[in-house]
Structures are given as C-alpha cells and as structure tokens.
C-alpha positions in Angstrom: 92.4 -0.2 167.9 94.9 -2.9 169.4 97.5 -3.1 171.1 101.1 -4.2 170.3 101.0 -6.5 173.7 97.8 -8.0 172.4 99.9 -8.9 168.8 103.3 -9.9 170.8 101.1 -12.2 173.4 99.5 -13.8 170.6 95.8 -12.8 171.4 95.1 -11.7 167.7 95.9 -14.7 165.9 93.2 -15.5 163.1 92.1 -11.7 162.8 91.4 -10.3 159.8 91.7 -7.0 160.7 94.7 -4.9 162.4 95.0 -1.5 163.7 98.0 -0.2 165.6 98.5 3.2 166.5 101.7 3.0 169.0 104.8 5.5 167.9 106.1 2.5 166.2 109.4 3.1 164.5 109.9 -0.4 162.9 107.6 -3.1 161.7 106.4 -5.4 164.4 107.5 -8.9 162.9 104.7 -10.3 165.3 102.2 -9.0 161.9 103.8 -12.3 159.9 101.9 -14.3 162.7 98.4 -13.3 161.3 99.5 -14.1 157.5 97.1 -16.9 157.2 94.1 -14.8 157.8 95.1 -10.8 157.4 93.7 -8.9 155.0 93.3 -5.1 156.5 96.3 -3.6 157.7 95.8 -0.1 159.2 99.9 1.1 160.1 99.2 4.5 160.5 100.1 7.7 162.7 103.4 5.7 163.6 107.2 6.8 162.7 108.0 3.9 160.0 109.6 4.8 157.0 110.3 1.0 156.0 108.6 -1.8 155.1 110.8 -5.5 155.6 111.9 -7.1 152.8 109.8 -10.4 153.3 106.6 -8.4 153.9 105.1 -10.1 150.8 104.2 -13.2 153.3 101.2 -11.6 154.0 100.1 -13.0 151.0 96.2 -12.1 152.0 96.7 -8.6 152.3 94.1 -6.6 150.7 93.6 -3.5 151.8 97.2 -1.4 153.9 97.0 1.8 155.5 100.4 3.7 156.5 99.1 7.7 156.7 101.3 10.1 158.9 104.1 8.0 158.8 107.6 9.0 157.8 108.2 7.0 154.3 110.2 8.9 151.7 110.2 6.4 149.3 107.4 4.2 148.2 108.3 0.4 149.4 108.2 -1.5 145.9 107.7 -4.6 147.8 103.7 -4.2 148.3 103.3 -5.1 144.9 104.9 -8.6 145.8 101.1 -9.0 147.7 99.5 -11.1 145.2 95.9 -9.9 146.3 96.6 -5.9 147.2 93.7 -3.6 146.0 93.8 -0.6 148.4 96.9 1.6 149.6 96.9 4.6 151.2 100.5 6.7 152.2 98.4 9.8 152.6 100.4 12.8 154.9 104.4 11.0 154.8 107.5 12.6 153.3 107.2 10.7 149.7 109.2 12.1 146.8 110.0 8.7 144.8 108.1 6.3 143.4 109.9 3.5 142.6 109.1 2.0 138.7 108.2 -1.4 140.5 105.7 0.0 142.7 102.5 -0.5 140.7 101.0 -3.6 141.1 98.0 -5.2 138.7 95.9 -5.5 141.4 95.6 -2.1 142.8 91.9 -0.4 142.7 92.7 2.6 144.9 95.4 4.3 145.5 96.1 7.4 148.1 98.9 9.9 147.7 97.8 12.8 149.0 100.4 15.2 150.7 103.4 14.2 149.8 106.4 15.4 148.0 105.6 13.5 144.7 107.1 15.1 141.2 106.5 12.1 139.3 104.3 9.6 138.7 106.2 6.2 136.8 104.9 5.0 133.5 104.1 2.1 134.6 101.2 3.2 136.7 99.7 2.3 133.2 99.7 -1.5 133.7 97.2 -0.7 136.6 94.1 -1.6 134.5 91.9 -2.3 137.8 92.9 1.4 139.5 89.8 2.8 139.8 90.2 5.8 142.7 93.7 8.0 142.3 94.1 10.3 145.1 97.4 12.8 144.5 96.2 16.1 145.5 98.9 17.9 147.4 101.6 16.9 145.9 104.2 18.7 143.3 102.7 17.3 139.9 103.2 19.1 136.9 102.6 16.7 134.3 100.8 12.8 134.2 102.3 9.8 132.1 100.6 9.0 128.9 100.5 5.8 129.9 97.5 6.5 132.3 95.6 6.7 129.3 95.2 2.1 129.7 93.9 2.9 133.1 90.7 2.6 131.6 88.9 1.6 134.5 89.7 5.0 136.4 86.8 6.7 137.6 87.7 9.0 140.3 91.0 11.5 140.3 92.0 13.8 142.4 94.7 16.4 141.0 94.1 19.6 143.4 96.8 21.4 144.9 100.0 20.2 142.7 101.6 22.4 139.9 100.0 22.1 136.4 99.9 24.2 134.3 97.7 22.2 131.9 96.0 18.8 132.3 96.0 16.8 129.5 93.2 16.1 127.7 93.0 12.9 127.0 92.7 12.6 130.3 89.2 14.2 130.0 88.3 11.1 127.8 88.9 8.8 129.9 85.9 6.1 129.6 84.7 5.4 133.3 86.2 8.7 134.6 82.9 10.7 136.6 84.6 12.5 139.7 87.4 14.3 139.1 89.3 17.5 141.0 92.4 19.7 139.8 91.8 23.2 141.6 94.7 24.9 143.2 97.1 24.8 140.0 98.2 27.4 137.6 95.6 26.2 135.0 92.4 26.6 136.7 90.0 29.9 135.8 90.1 32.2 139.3 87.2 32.7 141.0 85.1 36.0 142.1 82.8 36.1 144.5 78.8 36.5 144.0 78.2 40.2 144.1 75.4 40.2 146.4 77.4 37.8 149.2 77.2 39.4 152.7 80.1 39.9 155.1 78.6 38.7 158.8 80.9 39.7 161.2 81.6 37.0 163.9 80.0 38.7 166.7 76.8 38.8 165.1 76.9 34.4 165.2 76.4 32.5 168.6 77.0 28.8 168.0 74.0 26.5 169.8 75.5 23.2 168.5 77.8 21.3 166.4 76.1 19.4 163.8 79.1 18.0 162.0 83.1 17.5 161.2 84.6 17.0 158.1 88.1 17.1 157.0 87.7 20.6 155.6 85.7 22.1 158.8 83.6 22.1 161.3 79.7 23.1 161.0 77.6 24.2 163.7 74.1 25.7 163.6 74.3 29.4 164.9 72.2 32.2 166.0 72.8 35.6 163.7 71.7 38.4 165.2 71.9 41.2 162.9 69.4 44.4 162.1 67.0 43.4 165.3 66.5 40.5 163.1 67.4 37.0 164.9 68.0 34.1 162.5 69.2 30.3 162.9 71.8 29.6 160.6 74.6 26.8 159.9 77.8 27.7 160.1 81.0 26.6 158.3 84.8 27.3 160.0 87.2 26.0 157.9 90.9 24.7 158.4 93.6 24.9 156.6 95.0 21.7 156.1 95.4 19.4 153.4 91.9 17.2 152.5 92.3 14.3 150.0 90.2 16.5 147.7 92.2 19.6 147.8 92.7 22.8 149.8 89.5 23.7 152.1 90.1 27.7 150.3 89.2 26.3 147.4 85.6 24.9 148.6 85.4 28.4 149.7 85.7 29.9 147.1 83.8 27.6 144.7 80.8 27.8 147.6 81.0 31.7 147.0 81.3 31.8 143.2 78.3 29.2 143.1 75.6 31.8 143.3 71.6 31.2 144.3 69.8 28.0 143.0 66.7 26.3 144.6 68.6 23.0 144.3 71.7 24.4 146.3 72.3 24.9 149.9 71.8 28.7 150.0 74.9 30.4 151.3 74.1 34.0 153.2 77.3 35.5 153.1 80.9 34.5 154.7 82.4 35.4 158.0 84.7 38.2 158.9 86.7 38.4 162.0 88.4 41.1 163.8 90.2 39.1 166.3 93.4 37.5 165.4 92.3 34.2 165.4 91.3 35.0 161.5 89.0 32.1 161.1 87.8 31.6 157.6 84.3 30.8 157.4 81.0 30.4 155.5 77.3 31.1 156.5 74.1 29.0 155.1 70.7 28.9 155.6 70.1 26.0 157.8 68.6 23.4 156.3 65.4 22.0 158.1 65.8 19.0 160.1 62.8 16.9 157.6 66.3 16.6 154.8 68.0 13.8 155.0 71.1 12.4 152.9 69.9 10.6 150.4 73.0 7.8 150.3 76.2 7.0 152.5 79.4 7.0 151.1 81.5 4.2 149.6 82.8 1.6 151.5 86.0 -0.4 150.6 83.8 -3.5 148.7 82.3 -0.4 146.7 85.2 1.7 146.0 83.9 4.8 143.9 79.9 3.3 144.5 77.5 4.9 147.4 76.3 2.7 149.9 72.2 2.2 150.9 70.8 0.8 153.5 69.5 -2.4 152.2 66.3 -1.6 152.4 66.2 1.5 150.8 63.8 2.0 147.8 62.4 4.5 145.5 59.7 5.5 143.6 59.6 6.8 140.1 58.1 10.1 140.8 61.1 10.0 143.8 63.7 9.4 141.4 62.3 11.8 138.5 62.4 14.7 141.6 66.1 14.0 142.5 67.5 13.9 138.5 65.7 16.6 137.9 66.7 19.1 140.7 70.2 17.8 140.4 70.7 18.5 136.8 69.2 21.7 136.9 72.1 22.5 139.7 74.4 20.8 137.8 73.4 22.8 134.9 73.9 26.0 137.0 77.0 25.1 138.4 78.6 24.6 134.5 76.8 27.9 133.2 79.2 29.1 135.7 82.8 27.0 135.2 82.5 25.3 137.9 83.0 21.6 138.0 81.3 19.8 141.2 83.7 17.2 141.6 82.0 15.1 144.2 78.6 14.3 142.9 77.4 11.7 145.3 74.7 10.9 147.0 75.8 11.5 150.3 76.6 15.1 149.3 72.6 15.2 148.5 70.1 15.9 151.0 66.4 15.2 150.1 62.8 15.4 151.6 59.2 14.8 150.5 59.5 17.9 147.6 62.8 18.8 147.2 66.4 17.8 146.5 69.7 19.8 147.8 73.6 19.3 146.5 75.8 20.5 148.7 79.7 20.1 149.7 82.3 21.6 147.4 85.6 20.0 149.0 86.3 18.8 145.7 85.1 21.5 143.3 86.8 23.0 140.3 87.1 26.2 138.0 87.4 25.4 134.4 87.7 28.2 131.6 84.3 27.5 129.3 86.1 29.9 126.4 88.1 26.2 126.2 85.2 24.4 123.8 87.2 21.3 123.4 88.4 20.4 126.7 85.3 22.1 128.2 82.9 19.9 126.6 84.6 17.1 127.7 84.8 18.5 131.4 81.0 18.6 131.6 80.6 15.5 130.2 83.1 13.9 132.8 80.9 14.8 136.0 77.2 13.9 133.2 79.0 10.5 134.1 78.8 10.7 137.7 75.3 11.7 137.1 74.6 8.4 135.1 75.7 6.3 138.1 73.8 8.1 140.6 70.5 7.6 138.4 72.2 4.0 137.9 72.1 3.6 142.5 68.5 5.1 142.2 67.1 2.8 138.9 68.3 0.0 140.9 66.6 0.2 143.9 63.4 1.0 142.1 60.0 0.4 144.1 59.3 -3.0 142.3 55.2 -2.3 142.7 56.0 0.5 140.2 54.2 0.0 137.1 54.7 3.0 134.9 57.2 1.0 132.1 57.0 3.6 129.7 58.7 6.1 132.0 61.2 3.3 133.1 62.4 2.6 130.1 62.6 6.6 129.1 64.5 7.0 132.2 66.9 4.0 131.6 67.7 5.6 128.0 69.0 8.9 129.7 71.3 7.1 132.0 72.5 5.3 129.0 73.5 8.1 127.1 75.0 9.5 130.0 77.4 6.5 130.8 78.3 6.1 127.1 82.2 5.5 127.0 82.5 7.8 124.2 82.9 11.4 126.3 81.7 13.7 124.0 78.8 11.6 123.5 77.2 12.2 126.2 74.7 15.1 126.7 75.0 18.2 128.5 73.5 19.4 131.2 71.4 21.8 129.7 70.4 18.5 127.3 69.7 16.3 130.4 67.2 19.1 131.5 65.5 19.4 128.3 65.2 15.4 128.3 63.9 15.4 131.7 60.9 17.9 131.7 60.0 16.3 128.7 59.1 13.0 130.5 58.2 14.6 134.2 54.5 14.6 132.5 55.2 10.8 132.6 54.9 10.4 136.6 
C-alpha cells in the first residue's frame, strides 16, 4: 500500500504499480506524474464516483481497480486507454453503462454488486473479453451481440433476475466456467436425505485453516454420541462473492450427495443462539492433500498457475482425470453444474483426487435436453483445459506414447468449439477406463 504523501512528494515516480487506500473523494492528479511507467492502478475502498476527463494520459494503463467506491455511472473515458485489459468496479452504486464504455482491449471485466439493468450492445465489439463477472446485479436479459465475444471463457450470472438464459449463450466456443444460480430460472435444490443437523455445541473450533470470500473454515472437534471426531468446519457470510450468494454454495454442497472424489460433507450446523450462523460440517481432509494448482494470475486470466517446477507423471495425470470426471459425472447425474472447475479447487495425494468448493455452483433442470446437453458440455471444456495444464507439464522421461497420444485425443474432443460435440461426462468415463490399463 502507499501513501498519498509518498505520490504528492514525488517518491513513486517510475512505479509501475499503485495502491491507495486513503478516503479519497477525488482523483489525485499527482497519478498523471507516473504516466510514463503505470500500468496497475488499484483505486479502491475510497469515496470517488469520478474519473477526470484527461485520465486517458495514462496511456500504459493495463490493469485499474476502483471496488467499494461510490461510482453510479460507468466513466466511458477508460476506454480512451489504448492498452486497458483488466477493470474491476466490483461493490459501487452502478446503474448505467454508458454505450462508449467497452473498449477492444478489455480481457476481464468485474461488475459484481452493483445496480446494473443493462448491459450495452456494444459489449459485443469486445472480442478479447475473456472473464465477465456481473453476478449481483439486476440482469434480466444479455445482448445478442455477446454472441462475437467469442473468446469468452468464464461468466458469472448468479444473483441477478433471469428468468431464462439464452442459449446461445451455452454455445459459446471457449466458454468452460460459467455460474447463473440465484435467478428465477434455476431448478431448486433439496437437501441429501441422510444429511445430519450438528448442533453448534457439539463443535469446538482448535484452529482456522482458511478464509475465503464466502466463509471461514476451521478444523473442529465434534463431540457427539461419546464419540469425539476432528472435523472442518464451514461458517458462511452473507455477503455478495463475485461468484454468487454464499447460500447458494450451501445449498449445492448439500444437494451434492456422497462421492469418493468429493469432500465428504457430514451434515450442517444448527444454532440455537441468535447469532444464527449458517454453516457446513466435512470430514477433514488429512494433512498428506495438497492443491493440486494456484489460481490465475492477471498474465493468465482464466488459466491456473504452477509452480514452475511442477511436473506429472502419466499414471499422475490418468488418476486426477479420472476421479474428476467420475465427480463431475456425479455432480450432472444430479443437475448440478460445478462452475469452478480448477485446479486450485482440487486437492490431491499419492492415491487419490478431491473437488471441492461450490462458490460458484449451479442447478440446472436436466428434463431441458437441449440446453442441458449444452450445460454439461460447457464445464467438459473446463475439464479439457485442466487435462490441457496437466499434458503440458508432463514428466518428459515418460515414455508410454501410446497413452499420450490417447490421452491428447480426449482433451481434443473435449475443447472442440463445436458445444455439442463434445462428450459427456458419462462418455469421458467410459473413454478413460478404457485406457487406465495403458499406465
């Protein structure tokens, strides 16, 4: 973080990267000072609802941040940046979005929490835009010219006011991660029968493991039936994520049901006290798992990140395709689009392979062939690029070139362009213990 007496003294001339965080209520024209080398702008949790009018000097300018701010409108003249690829107005007052907005150059775009009704048509000239985040927002229809923004491949719709999603936007050549829960279209979800109610006096929290934007998990003792047991713990909050509402992950977490290639969820918390704390209880998974990738960075976009030395081997990568479709398989049998299949939503040790995190999750009605169909096939795309990250960082003393080259034909067919050409699921399974006799 700096400071605005570092920018006004001069002390941050050449940087390439600014971060103020200072109650500002109007653009520091000290900013125009860096425009020979600035490329990252990071405006938010401030009070600016304006951009100036000569703010296009920062002709570097790739990537501007201006979240928890107090815009209502859009400013149009970001597009003036001749090299702008990443925005985000995520958590401001926005209702308009001025025609002139989009610019050619944008790759990633966040929305999310807003007062948006409509998006302009000529979001379609953005042929680069490759992450769309609007959830939160009140949608109730796209433009048809999104259908040229060809090059999208990750959308989130969640929490806005559809009543149907269009389908063409289903066939949509790149798109592979994609979330539209909390609108009047999507199938409601019940509950696995056999889920447990643990009340919260039963669970003593030993330590946090981890914070998300949806919650907080922490691994927990459950004492119930003279029978002590370690768990992990989920508490949710209510706000806004960029995938959606955190009730949702809830209740796509519950509706999931028992696979050995999911994070087993015992049951979900129930609380007496008036704090009424919404919350989900999973076996906890041993410490040998680790996450198998690390989310994208802004070079990547919609791509995990490895460590560069990272490296598998075939029998490695046949393990993780296969437990993942088989969830993936699971998950569809039941309506329920993932929405967020990553690798850093994968944990893996020496035998098996985990998915978990459903912040981004969707019900879909299967009775719907058509669209259906091309739901599935959506998130068989994600799958494609994730046996794409693995394929590429293959052991190179791997010799086995017959089960290469079988394994580089599935993630063909499961990144063809052509939606509803891909295979299901249930295919990719088939496919897949066909060759495991290969390793």
């Amino acid at each position: 973080m700096h400071t605005l007496e570092q920018l006004k003294t001069g002390q941050l001339v050449g940087v390439q990267r600014l971060r103020l965080s200072c109650e500002l209520t109007t653009f520091p024209i000290e900013i125009f000072d860096l425009a020979d080398t600035l490329e990252i702008l990071d405006l938010s949790n401030n009070h600016l609802s304006h951009l100036p009018d000569d703010f296009k000097r920062l002709r570097k300018l790739k990537i501007a941040f201006f979240a928890n701010n107090q815009f209502t409108e859009l400013p149009a003249i970001l597009s003036q940046c001749p090299h702008i690829e990443m925005v985000s107005f995520k958590s401001n007052c926005i209702s308009t979005i001025p025609e002139h907005f989009f610019s050619p150059t944008l790759r990633w775009l966040i929305l999310t929490n807003n007062r948006i009704t409509t998006i302009p048509s000529t979001i379609g000239q953005c042929t680069r835009l490759q992450k769309l985040m609007l959830a939160g927002n009140l949608l109730s229809q796209l433009p048809a010219s999104m259908a040229r923004c060809t090059n999208l491949e990750l959308l989130r719709l969640s929490a806005n006011q559809f009543v149907s999603i269009p389908s063409w936007l289903y066939r949509l050549p790149k798109l592979a991660w994609l979330a539209f829960s909390s609108n009047s279209c999507c199938k409601k979800l019940e509950p696995s029968s056999d889920l447990a109610e643990i009340p919260c006096n039963q669970l003593t929290v030993t330590e946090q493991l981890g914070e998300g934007a949806s919650g907080v998990i922490s691994k927990a003792l459950w004492k119930h039936d003279s029978i002590q047991q370690v768990v992990a713990v989920k508490i949710f909050r209510g706000q806004m994520t960029s995938d959606g509402l955190p009730e949702d992950e809830m209740n796509s977490c519950m509706a999931a049901g028992t696979h050995e290639n999911l994070v087993k969820l015992l049951g979900r918390t129930t609380d007496d006290s008036k704090q009424e704390r919404s919350g989900l209880v999973f076996e906890l998974v041993p410490a040998s798992f680790k996450v198998l990738g690390n989310p994208p960075s802004f070079e990547t976009c919609t791509r995990d990140t490895y460590p560069p030395e990272t490296t598998f081997t075939l029998s490695q990568v046949v393990q993780i395709v296969s437990g993942i479709a088989s969830a993936m398989s699971h998950l569809h049998g039941r309506g329920i689009m993932h929405g967020d299949l990553y690798a850093h939503n994968i944990l893996v040790d020496a035998t098996n392979v985990l998915l978990s995190d459903y912040g981004a999750a969707t019900a879909y009605e299967k009775e719907d062939s058509n669209d259906a169909a091309a739901i599935e096939r959506v998130e068989v795309r994600a799958f494609s690029c994730l046996m794409e990250d693995l394929l590429d960082r293959l052991n190179r003393n791997e010799t086995n070139e017959a089960l290469k080259r079988t394994l580089n034909a599935l993630k063909v067919d499961c990144m063809r362009l052509e939606v509803l050409e891909r295979p299901t699921f249930k295919d990719i399974c088939e496919r897949i213990s066909y060759f495991q006799s290969l390793t």
